[in-house]
N, C-alpha and C positions, 0 to 999 in steps of 0.2 A: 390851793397849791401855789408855791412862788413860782411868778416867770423867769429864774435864775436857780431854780431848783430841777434840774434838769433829769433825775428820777433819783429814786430811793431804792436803796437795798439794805439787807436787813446787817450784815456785818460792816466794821471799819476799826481802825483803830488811831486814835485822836495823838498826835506829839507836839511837843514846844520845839520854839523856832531851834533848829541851829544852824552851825556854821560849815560848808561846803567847801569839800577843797582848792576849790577858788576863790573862797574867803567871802562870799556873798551869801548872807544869812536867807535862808528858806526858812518858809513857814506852812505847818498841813494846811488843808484844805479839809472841812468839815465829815469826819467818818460820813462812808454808809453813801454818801452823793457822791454824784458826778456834777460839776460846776460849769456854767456857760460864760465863756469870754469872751465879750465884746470888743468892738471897733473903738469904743468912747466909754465916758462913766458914766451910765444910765442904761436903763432897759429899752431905751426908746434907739441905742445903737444896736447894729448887728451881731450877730454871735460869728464867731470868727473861727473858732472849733471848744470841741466839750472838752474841762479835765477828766480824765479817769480817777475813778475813790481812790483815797490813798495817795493822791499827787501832793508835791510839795511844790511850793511858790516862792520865788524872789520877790519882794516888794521893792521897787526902785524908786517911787514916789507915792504919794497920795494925793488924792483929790476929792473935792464935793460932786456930787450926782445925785441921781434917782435914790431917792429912801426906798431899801429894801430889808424884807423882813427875814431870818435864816437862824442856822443853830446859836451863833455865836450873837443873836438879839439885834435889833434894826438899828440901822446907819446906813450915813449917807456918805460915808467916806465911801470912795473905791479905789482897789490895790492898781498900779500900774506893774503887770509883770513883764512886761514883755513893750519892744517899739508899736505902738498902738495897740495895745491887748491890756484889758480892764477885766477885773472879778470886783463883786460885793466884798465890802470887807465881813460882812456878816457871815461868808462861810470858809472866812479865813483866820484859824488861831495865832491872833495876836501875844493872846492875854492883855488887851486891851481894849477898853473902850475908845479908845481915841487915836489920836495918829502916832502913828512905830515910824514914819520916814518922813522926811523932808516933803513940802507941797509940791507938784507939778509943775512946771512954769507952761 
């Protein structure tokens, strides 16, 4: 089991990014899980709190971390959603392998 796989259930349902009426694109979060948010980009930081399945995510930057492995296939990018709050981008639909936002500074 991933240590960013924070449990499994058996329904979800999967959507592509859109636009929010703040105008700041969300992206799901992998049906069926609930996702662990860390302090930093790596599992070696704290979890900060769980999303609930079904949560949608802002990406506000990306950055390189911990390789982890999740629905959406292993990468080492992770999502910045939040001021110090990091997900796997592995269990966030991009529709991409690669980076959707600008680098972290």
């Amino acid at each position: 089991m991933d240590v960013d796989r924070a449990e499994e259930v058996e329904n979800g349902t999967e959507g592509d990014a859109v636009t929010a009426e703040s105008g700041v694109r969300t992206y799901a979060v992998a049906p069926g899980v609930r996702v662990n948010v860390r302090s930093g980009p790596g599992t070696n930081y704290g979890i900060t709190r769980v999303l609930p399945e079904g949560t949608r995510v802002p990406i506000f930057c990306q950055t390189p971390g911990t390789t982890v492995s999740g629905p959406y296939g292993t990468t080492m990018i992770w999502d910045n959603i939040d001021n110090g709050e990091f997900v796997s981008d592995a269990y966030v639909h991009t529709g991409s392998d690669g980076y959707v936002a600008s680098r972290c500074a």
